[in-house]
N, C-alpha and C positions, 0 to 999 in steps of 0.2 A: 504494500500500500504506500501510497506517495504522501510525503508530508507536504505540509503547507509550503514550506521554506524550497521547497525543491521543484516547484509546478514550473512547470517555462509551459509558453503557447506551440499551438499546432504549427509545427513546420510550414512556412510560407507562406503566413497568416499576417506576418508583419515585414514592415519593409524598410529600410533603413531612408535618411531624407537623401535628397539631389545635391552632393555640396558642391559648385560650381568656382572655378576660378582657384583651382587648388592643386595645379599642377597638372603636366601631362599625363602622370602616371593614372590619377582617377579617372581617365576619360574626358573630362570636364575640363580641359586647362583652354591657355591659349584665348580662342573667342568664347570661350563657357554654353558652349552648347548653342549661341546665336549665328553661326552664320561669320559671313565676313560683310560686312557695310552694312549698310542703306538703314530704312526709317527703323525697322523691327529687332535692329542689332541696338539701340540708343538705349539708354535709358532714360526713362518717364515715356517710354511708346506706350498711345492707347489707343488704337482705333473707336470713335466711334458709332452705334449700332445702324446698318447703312452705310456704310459708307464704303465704296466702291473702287477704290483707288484712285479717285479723279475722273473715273466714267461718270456719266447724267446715271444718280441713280435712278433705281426701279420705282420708288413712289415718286420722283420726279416726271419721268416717263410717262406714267398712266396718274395723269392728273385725276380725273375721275375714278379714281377709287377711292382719294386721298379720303373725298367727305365732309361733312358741314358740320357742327354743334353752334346751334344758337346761345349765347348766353343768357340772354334775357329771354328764352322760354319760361313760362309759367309752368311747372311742374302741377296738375293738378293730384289728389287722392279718388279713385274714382270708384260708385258705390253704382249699381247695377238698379234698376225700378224692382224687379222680382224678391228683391233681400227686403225689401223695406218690410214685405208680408211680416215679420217675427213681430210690428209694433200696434197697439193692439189698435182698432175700429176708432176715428175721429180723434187719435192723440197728435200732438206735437212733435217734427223731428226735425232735431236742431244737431249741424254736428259734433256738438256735445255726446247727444246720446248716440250718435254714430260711434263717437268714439269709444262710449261705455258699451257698446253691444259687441265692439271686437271689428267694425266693418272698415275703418278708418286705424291707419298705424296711430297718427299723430295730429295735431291740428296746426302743423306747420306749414305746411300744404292746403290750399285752398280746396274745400270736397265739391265735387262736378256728379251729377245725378245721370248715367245714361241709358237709354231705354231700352236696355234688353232685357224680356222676360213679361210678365204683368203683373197686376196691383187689382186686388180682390175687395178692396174696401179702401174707404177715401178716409186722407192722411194731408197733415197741414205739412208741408214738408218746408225748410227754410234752408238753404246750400247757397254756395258762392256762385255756381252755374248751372245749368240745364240743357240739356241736349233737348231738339224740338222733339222728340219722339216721347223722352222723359217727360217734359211738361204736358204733353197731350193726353200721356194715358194718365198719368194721376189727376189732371182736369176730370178725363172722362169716368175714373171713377168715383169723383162728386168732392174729391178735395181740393188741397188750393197750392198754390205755388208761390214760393216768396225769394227772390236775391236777395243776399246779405252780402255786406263786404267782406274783405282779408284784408287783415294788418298788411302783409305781405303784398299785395295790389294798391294798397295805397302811397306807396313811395313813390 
C-alpha cells in the first residue's frame, strides 16, 4: 500500500512549462520559438479580432451583414390580451398588478398590451401602449382602455 508521502501523479499527466530564451541546448534558444523578424517575433504583438493582415476585412466587405441597433429604441415588456383572463370580471389592471401576477419582469420597461388570444369578460385595463387588435377586443368585450405614461418616455 502506498503512503501518502510517496503518491507522485499518473505518468504524462503533467507537463513541465515552455522556458524560452534559455539557451540552444532547450530547444528554445536563439529566436525563443518566434520565428526570425516581422510583427509576430516583437514583443507586445496582439493582433486584433478581425483583422486580416491589411486585407478589406470580411465584415468590411459584406457591409450588410454588419446591422443596425437603434439606441433610442423603446424597449417595451409585452403582456398578450389572452393572460389578462387570470383577473377577475370588471376589476382594474394596472401594471402594478401585472407585475404582482408574474406577467411583467419589472416596471422599468414601459408594459405594451398585444392582441393575441381573447378576453372573456370586460377589464378596465391601464398600460403604457396598445396594439389596435389589443384595444378592440377588450373594447369588444365591454371594458375600457386607458394610456398611462412611463417615467422612462418622458425624458
Amino acid at each position: 500500500m502506498a503512503t501518502q508521502n510517496s503518491l507522485t501523479p499518473a505518468s504524462g499527466s503533467k507537463k513541465s512549462r515552455k522556458r524560452v530564451g534559455r539557451g540552444n541546448g532547450s530547444g528554445y534558444g536563439t529566436y525563443s520559438g518566434r520565428g526570425i523578424k516581422g510583427q509576430k517575433s516583437r514583443s507586445g504583438y496582439r493582433m486584433r479580432p478581425g483583422f486580416e493582415g491589411g486585407q478589406l476585412p470580411l465584415i468590411k466587405r459584406l457591409p450588410r451583414k454588419r446591422g443596425f441597433a437603434n439606441v433610442f429604441r423603446t424597449q417595451y415588456s409585452l403582456v398578450n390580451v389572452h393572460k389578462l383572463n387570470v383577473f377577475e370580471p370588471g376589476s382594474e389592471v394596472t401594471p402594478e398588478k401585472l407585475l404582482a401576477a408574474g406577467m411583467v419582469k419589472s416596471l422599468r420597461h414601459p408594459v405594451k398590451i398585444l392582441g393575441d388570444g381573447s378576453i372573456s369578460h370586460p377589464l378596465s385595463v391601464k398600460a403604457n401602449r396598445f396594439s389596435a387588435a389589443a384595444r378592440n377586443k377588450i373594447e369588444e368585450s365591454g371594458g375600457k382602455v386607458e394610456e398611462v405614461g412611463h417615467a422612462a418616455e418622458a425624458k
